[in-house]
PQR file with spaces between the fields and no chain letter, atoms N, CA, C, O and H, PARSE charges and radii, in Angstrom:
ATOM       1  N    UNK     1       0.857   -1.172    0.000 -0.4000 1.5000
ATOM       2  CA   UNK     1       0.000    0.000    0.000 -0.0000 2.0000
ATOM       3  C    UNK     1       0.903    1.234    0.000  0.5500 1.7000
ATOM       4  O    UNK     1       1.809    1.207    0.832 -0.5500 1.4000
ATOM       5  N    UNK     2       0.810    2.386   -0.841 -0.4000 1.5000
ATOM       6  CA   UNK     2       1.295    3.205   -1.061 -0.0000 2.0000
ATOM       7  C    UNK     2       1.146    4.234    0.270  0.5500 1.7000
ATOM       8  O    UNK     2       0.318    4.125    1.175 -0.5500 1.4000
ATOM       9  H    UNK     2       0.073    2.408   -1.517  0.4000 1.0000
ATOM      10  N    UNK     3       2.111    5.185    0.136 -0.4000 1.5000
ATOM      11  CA   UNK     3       1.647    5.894    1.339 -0.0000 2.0000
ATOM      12  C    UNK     3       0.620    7.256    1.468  0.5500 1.7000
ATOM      13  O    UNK     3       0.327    7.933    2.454 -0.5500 1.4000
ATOM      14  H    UNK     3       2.784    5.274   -0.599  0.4000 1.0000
ATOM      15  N    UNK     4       0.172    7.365   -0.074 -0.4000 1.5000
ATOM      16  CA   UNK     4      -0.796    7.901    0.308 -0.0000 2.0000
ATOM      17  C    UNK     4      -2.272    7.689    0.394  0.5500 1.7000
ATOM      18  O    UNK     4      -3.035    8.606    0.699 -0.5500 1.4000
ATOM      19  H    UNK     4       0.411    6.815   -0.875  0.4000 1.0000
ATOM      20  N    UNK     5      -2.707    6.367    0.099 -0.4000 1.5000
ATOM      21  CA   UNK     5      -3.246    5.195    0.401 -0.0000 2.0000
ATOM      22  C    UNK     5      -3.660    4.767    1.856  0.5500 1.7000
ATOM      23  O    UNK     5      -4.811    4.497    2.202 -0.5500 1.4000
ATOM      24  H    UNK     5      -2.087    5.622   -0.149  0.4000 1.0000
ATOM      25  N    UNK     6      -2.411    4.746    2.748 -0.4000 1.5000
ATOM      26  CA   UNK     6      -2.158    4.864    3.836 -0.0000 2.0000
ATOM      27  C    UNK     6      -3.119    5.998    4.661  0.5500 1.7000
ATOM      28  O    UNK     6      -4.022    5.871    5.488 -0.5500 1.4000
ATOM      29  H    UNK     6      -1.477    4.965    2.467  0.4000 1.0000
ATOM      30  N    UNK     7      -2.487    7.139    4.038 -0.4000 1.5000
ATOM      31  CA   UNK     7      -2.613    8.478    4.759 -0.0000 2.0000
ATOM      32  C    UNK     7      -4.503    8.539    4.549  0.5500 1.7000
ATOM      33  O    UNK     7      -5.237    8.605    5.535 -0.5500 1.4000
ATOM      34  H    UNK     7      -1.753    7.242    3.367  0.4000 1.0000
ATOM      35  N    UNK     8      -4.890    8.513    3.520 -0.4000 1.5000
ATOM      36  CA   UNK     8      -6.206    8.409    3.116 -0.0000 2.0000
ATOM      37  C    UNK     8      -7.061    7.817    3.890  0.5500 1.7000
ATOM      38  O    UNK     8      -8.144    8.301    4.218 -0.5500 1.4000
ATOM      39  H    UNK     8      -4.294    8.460    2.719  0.4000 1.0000
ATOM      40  N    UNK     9      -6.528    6.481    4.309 -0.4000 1.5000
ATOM      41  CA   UNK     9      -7.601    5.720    5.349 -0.0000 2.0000
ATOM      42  C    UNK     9      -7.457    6.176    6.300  0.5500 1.7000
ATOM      43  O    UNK     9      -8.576    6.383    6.768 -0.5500 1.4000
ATOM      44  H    UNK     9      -5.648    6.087    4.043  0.4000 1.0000
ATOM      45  N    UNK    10      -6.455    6.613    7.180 -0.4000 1.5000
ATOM      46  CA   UNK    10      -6.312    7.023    8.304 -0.0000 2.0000
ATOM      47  C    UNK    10      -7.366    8.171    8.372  0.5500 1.7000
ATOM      48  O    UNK    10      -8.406    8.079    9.023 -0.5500 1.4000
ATOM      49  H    UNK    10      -5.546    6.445    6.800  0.4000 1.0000
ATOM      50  N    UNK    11      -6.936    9.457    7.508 -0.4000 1.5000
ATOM      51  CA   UNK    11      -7.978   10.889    7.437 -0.0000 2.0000
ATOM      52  C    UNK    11      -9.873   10.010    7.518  0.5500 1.7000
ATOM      53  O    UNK    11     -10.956   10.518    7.806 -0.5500 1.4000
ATOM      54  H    UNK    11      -6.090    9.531    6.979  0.4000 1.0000
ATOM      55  N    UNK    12      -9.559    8.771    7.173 -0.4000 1.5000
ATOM      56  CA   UNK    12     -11.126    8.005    6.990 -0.0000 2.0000
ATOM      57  C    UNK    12     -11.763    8.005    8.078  0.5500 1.7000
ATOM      58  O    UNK    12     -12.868    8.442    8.400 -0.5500 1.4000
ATOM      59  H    UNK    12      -8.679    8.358    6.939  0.4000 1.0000
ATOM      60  N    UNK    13     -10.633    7.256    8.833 -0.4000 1.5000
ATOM      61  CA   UNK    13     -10.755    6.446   10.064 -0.0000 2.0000
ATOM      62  C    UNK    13     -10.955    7.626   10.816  0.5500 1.7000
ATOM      63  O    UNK    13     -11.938    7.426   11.530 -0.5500 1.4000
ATOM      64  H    UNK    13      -9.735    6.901    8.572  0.4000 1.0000
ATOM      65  N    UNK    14     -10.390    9.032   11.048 -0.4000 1.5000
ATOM      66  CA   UNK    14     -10.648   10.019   11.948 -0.0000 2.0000
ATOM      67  C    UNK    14     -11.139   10.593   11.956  0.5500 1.7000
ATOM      68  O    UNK    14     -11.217   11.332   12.937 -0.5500 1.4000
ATOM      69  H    UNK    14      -9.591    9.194   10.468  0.4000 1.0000
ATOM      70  N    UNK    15     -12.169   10.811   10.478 -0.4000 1.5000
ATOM      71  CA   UNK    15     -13.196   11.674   10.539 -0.0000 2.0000
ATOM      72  C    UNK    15     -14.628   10.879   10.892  0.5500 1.7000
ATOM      73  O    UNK    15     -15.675   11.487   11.117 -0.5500 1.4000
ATOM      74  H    UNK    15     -12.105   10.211    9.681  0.4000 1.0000
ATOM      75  N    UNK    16     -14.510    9.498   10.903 -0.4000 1.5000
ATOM      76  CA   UNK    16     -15.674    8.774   11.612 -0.0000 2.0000
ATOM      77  C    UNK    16     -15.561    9.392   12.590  0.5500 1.7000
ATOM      78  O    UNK    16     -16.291   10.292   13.005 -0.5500 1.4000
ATOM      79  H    UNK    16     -13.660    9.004   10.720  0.4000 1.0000
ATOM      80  N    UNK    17     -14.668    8.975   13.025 -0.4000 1.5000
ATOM      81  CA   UNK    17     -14.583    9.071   14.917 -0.0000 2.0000
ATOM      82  C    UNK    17     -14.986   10.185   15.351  0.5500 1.7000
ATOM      83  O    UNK    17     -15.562   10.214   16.438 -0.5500 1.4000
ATOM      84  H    UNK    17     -14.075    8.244   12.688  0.4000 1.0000
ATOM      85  N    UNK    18     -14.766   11.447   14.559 -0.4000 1.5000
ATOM      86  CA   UNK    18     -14.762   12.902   14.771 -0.0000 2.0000
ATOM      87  C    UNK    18     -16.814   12.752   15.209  0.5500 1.7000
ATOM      88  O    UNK    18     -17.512   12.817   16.222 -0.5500 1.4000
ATOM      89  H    UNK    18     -14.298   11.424   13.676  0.4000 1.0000
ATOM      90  N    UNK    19     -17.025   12.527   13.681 -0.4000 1.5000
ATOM      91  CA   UNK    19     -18.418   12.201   13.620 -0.0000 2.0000
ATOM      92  C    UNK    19     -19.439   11.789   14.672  0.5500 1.7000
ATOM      93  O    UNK    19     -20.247   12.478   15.294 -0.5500 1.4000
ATOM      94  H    UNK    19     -16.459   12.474   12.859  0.4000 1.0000
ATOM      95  N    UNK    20     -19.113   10.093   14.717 -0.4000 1.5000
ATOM      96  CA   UNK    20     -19.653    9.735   15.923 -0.0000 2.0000
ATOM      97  C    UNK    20     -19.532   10.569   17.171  0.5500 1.7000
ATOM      98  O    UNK    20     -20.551   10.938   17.756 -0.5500 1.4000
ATOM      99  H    UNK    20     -18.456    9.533   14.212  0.4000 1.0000
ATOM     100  N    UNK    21     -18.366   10.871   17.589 -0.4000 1.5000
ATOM     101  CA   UNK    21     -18.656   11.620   18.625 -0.0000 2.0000
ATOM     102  C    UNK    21     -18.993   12.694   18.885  0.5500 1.7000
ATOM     103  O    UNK    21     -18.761   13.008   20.052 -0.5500 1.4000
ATOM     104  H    UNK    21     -17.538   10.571   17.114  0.4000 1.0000
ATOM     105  N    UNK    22     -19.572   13.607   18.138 -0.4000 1.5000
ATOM     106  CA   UNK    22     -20.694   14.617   17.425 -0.0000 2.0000
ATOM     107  C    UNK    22     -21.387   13.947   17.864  0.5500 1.7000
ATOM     108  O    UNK    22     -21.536   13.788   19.076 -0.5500 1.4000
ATOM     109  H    UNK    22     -19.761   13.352   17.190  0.4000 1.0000
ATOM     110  N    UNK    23     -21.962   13.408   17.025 -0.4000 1.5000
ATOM     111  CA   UNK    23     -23.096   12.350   16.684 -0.0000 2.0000
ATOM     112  C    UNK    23     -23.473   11.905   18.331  0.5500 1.7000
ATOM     113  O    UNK    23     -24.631   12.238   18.582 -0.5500 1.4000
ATOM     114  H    UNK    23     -21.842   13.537   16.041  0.4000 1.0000
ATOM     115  N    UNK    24     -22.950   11.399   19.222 -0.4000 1.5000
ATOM     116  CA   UNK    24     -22.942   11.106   20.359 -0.0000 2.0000
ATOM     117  C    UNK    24     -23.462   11.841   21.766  0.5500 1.7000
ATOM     118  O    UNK    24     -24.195   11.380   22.641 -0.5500 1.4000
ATOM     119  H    UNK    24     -22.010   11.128   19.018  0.4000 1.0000
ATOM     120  N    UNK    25     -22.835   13.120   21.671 -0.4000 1.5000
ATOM     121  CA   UNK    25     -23.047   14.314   22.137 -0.0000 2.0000
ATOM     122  C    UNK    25     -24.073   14.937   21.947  0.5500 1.7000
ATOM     123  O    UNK    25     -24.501   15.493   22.958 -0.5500 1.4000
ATOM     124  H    UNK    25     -22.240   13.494   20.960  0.4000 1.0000
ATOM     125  N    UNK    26     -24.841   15.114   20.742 -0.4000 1.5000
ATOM     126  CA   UNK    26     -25.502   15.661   20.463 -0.0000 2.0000
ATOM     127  C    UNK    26     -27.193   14.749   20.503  0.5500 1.7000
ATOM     128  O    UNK    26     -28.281   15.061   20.019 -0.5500 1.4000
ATOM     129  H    UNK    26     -24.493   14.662   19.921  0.4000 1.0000
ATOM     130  N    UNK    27     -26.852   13.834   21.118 -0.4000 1.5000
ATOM     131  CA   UNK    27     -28.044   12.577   20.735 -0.0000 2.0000
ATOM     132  C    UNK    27     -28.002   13.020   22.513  0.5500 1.7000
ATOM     133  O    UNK    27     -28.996   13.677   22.822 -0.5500 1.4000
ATOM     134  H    UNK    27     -25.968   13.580   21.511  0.4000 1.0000
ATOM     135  N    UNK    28     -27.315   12.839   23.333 -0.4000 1.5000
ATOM     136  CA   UNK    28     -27.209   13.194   24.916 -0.0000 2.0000
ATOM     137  C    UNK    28     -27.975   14.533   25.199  0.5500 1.7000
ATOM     138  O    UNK    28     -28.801   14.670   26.101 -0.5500 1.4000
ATOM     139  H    UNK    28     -26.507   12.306   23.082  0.4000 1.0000
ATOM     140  N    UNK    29     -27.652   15.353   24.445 -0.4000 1.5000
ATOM     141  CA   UNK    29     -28.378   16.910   24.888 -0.0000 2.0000
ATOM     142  C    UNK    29     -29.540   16.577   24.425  0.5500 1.7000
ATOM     143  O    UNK    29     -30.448   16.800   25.226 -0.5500 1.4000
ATOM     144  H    UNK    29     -26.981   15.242   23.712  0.4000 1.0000
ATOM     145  N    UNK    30     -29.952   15.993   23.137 -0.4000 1.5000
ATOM     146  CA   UNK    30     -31.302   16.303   22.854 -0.0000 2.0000
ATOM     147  C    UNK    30     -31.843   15.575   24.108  0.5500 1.7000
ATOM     148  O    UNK    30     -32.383   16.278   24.962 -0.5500 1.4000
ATOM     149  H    UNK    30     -29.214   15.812   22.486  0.4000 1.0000
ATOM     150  N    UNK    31     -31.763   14.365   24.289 -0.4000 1.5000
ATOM     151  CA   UNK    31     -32.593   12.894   24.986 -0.0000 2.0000
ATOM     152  C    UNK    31     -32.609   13.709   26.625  0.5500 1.7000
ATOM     153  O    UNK    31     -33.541   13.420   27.375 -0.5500 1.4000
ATOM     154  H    UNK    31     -31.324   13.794   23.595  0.4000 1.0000
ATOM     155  N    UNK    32     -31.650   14.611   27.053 -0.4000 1.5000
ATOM     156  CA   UNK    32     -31.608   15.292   28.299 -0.0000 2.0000
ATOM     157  C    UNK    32     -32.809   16.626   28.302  0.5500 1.7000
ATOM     158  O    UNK    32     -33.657   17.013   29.105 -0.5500 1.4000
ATOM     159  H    UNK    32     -30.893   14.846   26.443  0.4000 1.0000
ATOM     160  N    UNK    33     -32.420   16.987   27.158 -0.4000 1.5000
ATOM     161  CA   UNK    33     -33.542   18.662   26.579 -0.0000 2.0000
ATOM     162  C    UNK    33     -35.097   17.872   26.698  0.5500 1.7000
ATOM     163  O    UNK    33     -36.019   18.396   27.323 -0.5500 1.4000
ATOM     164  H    UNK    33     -31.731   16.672   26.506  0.4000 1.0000
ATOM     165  N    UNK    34     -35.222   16.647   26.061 -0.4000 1.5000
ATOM     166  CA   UNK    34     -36.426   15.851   25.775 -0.0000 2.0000
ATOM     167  C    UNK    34     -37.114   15.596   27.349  0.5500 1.7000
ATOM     168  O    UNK    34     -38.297   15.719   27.665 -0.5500 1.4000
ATOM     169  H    UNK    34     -34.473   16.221   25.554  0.4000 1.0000
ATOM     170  N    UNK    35     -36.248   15.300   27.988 -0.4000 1.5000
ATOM     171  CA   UNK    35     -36.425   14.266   29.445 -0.0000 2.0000
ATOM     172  C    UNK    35     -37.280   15.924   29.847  0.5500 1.7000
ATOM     173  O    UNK    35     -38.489   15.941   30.076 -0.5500 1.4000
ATOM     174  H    UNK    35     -35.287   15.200   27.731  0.4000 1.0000
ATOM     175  N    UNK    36     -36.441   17.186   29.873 -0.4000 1.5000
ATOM     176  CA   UNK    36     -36.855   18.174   31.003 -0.0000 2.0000
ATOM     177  C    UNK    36     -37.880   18.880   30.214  0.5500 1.7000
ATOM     178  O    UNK    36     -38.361   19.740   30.952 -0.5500 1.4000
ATOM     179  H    UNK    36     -35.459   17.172   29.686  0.4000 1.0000
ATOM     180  N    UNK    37     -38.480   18.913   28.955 -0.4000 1.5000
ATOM     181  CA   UNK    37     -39.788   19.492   28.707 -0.0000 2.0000
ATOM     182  C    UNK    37     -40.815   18.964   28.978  0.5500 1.7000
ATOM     183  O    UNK    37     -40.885   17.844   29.484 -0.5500 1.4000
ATOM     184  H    UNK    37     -38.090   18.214   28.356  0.4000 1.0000
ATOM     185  N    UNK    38     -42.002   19.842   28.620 -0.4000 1.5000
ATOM     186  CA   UNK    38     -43.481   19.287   28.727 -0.0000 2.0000
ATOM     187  C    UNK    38     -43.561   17.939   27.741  0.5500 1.7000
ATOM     188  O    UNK    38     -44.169   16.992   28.239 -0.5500 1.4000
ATOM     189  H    UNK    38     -41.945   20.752   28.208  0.4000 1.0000
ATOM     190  N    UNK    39     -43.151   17.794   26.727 -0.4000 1.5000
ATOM     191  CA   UNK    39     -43.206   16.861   25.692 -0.0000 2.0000
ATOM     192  C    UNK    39     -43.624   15.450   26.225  0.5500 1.7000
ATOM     193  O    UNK    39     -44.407   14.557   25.902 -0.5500 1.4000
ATOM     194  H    UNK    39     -42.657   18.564   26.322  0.4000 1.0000
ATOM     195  N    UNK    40     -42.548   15.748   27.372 -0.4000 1.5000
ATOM     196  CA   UNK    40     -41.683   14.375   28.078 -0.0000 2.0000
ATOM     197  C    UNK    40     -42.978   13.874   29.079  0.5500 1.7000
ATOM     198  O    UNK    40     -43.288   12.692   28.929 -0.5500 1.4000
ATOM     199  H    UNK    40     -41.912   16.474   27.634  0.4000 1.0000
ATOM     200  N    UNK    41     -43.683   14.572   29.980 -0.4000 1.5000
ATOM     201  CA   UNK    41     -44.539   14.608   30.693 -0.0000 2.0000
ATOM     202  C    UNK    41     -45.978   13.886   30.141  0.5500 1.7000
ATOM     203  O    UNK    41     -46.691   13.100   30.765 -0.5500 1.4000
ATOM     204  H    UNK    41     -43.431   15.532   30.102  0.4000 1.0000
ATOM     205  N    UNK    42     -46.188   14.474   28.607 -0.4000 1.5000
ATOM     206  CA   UNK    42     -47.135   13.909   27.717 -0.0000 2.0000
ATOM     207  C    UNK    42     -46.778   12.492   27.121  0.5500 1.7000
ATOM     208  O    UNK    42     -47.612   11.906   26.432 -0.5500 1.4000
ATOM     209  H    UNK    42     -45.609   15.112   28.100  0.4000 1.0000
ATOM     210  N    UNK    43     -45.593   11.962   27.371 -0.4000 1.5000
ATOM     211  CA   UNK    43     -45.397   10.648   26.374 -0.0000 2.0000
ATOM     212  C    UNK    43     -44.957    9.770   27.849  0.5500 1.7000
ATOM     213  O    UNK    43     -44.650    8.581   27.766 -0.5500 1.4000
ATOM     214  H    UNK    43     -44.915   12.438   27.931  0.4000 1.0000
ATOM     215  N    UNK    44     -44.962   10.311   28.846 -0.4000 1.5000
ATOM     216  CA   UNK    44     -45.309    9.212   29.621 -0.0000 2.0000
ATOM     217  C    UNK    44     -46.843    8.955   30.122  0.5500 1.7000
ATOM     218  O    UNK    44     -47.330    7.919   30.575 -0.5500 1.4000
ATOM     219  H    UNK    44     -45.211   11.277   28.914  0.4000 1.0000
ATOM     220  N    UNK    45     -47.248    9.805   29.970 -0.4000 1.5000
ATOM     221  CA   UNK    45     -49.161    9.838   30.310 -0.0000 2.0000
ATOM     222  C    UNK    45     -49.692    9.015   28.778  0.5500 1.7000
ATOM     223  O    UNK    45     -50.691    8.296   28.774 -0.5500 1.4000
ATOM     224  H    UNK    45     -46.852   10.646   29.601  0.4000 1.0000
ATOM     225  N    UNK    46     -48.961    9.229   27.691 -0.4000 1.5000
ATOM     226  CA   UNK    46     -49.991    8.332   27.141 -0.0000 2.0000
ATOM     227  C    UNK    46     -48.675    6.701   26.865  0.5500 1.7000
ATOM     228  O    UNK    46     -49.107    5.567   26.660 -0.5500 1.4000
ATOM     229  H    UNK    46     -48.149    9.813   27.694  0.4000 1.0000
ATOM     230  N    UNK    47     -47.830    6.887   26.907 -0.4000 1.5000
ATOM     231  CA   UNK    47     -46.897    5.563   26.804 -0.0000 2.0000
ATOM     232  C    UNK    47     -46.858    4.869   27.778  0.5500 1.7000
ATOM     233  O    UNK    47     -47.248    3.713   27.613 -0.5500 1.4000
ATOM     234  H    UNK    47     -47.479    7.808   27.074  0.4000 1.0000
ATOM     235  N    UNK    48     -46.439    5.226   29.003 -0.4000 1.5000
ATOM     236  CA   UNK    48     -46.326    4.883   29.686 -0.0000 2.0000
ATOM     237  C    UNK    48     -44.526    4.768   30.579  0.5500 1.7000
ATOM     238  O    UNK    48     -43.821    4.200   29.745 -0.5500 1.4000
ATOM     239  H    UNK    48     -46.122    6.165   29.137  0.4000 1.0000
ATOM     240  N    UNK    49     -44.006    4.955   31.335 -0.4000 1.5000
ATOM     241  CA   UNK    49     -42.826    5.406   31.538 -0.0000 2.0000
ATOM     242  C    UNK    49     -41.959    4.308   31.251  0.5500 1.7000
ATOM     243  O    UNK    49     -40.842    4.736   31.540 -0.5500 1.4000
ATOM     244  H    UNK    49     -44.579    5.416   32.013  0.4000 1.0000
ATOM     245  N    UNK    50     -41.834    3.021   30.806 -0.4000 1.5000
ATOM     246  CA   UNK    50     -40.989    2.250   30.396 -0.0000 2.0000
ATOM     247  C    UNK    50     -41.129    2.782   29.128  0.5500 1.7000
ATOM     248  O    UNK    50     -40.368    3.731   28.938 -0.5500 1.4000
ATOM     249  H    UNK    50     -42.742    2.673   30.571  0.4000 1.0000
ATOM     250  N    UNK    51     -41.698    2.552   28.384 -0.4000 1.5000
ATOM     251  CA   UNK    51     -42.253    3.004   26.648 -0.0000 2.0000
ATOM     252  C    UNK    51     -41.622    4.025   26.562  0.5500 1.7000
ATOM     253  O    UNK    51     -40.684    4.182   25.781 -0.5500 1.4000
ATOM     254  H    UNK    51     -42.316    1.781   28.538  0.4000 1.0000
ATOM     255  N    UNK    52     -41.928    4.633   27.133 -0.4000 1.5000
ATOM     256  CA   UNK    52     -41.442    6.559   26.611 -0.0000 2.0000
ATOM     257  C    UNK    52     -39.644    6.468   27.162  0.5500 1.7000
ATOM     258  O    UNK    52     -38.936    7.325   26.634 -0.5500 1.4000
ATOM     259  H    UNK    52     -42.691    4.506   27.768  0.4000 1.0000
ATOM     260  N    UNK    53     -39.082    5.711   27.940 -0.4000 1.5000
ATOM     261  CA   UNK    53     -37.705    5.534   27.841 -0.0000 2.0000
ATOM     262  C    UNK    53     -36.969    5.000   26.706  0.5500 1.7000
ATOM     263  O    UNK    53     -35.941    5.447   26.197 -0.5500 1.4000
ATOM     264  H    UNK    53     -39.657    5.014   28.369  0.4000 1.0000
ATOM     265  N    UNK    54     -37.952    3.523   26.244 -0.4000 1.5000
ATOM     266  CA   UNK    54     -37.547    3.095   24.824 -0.0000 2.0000
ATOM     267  C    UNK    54     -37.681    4.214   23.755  0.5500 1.7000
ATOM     268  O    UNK    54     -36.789    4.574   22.986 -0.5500 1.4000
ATOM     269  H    UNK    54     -38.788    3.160   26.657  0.4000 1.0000
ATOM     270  N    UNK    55     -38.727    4.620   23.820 -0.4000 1.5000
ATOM     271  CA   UNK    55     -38.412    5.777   22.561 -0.0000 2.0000
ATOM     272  C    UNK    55     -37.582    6.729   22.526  0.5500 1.7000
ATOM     273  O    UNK    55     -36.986    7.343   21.641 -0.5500 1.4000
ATOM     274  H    UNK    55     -39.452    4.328   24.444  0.4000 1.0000
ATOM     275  N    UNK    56     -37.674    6.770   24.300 -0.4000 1.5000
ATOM     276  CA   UNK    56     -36.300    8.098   23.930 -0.0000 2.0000
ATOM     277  C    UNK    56     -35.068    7.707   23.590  0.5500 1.7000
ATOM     278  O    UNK    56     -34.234    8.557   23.277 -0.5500 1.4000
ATOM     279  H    UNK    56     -38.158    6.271   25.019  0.4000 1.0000
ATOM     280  N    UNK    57     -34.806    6.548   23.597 -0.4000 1.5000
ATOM     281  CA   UNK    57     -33.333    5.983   23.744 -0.0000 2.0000
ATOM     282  C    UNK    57     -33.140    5.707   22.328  0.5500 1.7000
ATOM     283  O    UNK    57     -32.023    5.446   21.882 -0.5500 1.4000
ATOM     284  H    UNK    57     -35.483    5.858   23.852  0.4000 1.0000
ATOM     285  N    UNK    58     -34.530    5.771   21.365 -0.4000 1.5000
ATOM     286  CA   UNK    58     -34.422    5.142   19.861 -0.0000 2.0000
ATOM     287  C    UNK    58     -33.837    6.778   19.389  0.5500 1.7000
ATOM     288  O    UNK    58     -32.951    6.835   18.537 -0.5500 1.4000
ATOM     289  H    UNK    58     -35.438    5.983   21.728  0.4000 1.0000
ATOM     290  N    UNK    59     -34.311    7.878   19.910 -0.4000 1.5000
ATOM     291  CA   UNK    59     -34.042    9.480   19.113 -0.0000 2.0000
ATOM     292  C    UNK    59     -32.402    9.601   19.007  0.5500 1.7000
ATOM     293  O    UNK    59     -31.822    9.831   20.067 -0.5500 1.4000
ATOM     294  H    UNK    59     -35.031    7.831   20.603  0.4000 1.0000
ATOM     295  N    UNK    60     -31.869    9.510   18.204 -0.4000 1.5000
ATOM     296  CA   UNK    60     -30.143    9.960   18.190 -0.0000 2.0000
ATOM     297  C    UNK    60     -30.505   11.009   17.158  0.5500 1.7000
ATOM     298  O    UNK    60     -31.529   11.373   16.578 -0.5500 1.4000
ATOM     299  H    UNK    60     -32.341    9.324   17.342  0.4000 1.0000
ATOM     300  N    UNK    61     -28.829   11.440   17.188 -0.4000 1.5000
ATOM     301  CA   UNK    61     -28.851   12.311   16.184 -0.0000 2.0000
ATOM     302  C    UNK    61     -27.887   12.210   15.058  0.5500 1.7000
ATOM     303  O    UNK    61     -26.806   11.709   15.367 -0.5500 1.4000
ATOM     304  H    UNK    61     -27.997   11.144   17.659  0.4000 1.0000
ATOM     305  N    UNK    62     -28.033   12.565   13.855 -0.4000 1.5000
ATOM     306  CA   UNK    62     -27.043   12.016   12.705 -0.0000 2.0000
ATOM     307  C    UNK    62     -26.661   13.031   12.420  0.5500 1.7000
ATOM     308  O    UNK    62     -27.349   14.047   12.318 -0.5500 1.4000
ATOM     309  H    UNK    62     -28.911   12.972   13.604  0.4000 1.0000
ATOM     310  N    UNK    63     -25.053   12.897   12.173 -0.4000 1.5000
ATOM     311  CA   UNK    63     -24.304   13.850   11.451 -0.0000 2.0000
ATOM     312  C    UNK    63     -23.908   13.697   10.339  0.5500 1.7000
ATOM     313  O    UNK    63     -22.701   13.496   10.473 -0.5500 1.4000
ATOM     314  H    UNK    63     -24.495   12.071   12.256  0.4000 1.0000
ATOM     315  N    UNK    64     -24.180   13.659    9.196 -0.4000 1.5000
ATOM     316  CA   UNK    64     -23.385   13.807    7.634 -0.0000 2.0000
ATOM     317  C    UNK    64     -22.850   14.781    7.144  0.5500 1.7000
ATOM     318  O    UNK    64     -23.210   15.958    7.111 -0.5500 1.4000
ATOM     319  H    UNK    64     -25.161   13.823    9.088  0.4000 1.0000
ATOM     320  N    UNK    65     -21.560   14.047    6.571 -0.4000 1.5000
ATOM     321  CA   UNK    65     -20.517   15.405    6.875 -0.0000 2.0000
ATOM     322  C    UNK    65     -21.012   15.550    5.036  0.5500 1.7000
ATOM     323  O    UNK    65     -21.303   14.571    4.349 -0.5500 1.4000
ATOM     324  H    UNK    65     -21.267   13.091    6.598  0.4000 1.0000
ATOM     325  N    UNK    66     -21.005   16.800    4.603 -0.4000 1.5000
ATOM     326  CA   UNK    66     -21.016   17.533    3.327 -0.0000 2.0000
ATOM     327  C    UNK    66     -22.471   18.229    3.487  0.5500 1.7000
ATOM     328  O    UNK    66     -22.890   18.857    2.515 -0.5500 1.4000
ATOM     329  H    UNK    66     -20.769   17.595    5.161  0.4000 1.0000
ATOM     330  N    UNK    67     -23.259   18.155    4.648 -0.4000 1.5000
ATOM     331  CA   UNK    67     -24.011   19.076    4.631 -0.0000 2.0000
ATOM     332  C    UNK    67     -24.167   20.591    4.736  0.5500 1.7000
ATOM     333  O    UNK    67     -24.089   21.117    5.847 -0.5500 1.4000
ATOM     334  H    UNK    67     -22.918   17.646    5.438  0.4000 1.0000
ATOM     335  N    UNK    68     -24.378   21.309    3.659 -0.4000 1.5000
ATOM     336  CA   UNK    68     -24.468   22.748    3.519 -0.0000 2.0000
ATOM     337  C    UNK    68     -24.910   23.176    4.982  0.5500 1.7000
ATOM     338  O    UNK    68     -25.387   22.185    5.535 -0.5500 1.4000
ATOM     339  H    UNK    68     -24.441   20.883    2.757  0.4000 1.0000
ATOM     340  N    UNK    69     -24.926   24.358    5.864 -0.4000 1.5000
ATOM     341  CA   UNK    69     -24.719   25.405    6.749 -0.0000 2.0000
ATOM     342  C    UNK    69     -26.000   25.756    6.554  0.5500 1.7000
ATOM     343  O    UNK    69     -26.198   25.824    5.341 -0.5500 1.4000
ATOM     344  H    UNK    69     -24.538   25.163    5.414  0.4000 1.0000
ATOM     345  N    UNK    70     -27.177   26.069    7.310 -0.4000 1.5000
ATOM     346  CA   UNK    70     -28.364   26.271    6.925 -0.0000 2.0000
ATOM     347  C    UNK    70     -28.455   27.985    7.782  0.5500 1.7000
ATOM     348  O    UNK    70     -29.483   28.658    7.709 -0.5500 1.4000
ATOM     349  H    UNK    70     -27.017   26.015    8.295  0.4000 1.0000
């Protein structure tokens, strides 16, 4: 493998990582923001408070990198 071949996967390999842990962080604030509104209060009255944990735990958040700046 050539070395810039090399260098290429690596920049691969670190911009996942970069990602996910975006990606990670940002799935934590929402599911925390979610827990302390009214929202949260309403989806355990009609889910029920195990239910409404599973769903919250399904909400992440995705980062794809080449998305335009809104």
């Amino acid at each position: 493998m050539s070395k810039g071949k090399r260098l290429k996967s690596k920049r691969k390999q670190l911009g996942r990582g970069f990602l996910s842990e975006i990606s990670d962080r940002l799935t934590k604030n929402f599911q925390r923001e979610l827990r302390n509104s009214e929202l949260w209060d309403e989806m355990v009255a009609e889910f029920g408070e195990k239910r409404a944990e599973e769903l919250l735990r399904e909400c992440k958040a995705e980062v794809r990198p080449g998305l335009p700046p809104y």
